[in-house]
N, C-alpha and C positions, 0 to 999 in steps of 0.2 A: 088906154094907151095900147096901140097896137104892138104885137110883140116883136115884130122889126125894126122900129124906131130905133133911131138913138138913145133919147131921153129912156125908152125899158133896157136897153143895155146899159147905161148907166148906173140905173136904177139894182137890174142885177148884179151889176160888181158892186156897188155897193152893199145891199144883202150879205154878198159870199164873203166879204170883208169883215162885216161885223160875227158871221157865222163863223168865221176863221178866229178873228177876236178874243170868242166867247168859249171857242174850244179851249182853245192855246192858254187861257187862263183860266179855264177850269182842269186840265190837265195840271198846270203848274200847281195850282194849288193844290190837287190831290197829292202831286209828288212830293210837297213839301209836307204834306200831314203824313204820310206814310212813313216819310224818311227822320222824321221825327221821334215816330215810335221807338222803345225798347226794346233790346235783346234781339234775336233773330223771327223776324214771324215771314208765314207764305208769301202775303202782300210784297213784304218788301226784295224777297230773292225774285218774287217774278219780274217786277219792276226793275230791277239789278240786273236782271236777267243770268243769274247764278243757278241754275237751276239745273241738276245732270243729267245726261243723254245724249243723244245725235237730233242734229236737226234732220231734217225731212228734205228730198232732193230739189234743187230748182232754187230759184231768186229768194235770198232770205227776203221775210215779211219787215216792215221799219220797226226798228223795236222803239220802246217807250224812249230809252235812254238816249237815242240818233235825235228824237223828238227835243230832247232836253239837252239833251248839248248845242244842238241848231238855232234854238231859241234865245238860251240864255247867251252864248257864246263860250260856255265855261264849262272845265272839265267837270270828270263825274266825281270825284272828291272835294274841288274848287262848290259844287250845288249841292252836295250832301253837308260840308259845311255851313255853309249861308242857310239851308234850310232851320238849323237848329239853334237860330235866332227868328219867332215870329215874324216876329214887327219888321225886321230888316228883310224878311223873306217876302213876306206879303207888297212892299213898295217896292222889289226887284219885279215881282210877279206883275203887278199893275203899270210898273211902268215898259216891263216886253211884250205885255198884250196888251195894251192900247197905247202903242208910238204916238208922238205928234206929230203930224204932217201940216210943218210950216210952207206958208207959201213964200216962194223963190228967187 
């Protein structure tokens, strides 16, 4: 398939779609094991992004938590909650990373 075609840009966005997918709910599901944990540990202030100091000058970087509020639509106490129900966490997760695109 030549790489000007249509049919390979298709094919591409397709690819970056499921590569997007596959990120988006493995990120979700890391955030949900982390924020499950006990007590305060590293993992989870970094992920909170509770962590003290000054940032560094220029365009903050996207933090985790920009990621997870974008995604799920829900605040960051509204997904700290849900996360510490499994089962209900893991069918939020599967169903914000792989949407159904009905046809129209």
């Amino acid at each position: 398939m030549p790489e000007n075609s249509i049919a390979y840009g298709a094919y591409k966005a397709g690819v970056k779609r499921e590569l997007l997918d596959t990120v988006k709910a493995r990120k979700l599901a890391y955030y949900g094991h982390t924020m499950r944990k006990q007590g305060s540990c590293l993992e989870k202030e970094i992920l909170q992004g509770t962590m003290s100091g000054a940032r560094r000058r220029g365009r903050p970087h996207t933090a985790w938590m920009d990621n997870i509020k974008t995604w799920t639509g829900l605040s960051v106490e509204e997904s700290i909650r849900m996360t510490e129900d499994r089962d209900k966490w893991r069918k939020y997760v599967h169903g914000v990373a792989n949407p159904r695109i009905e046809d129209g």
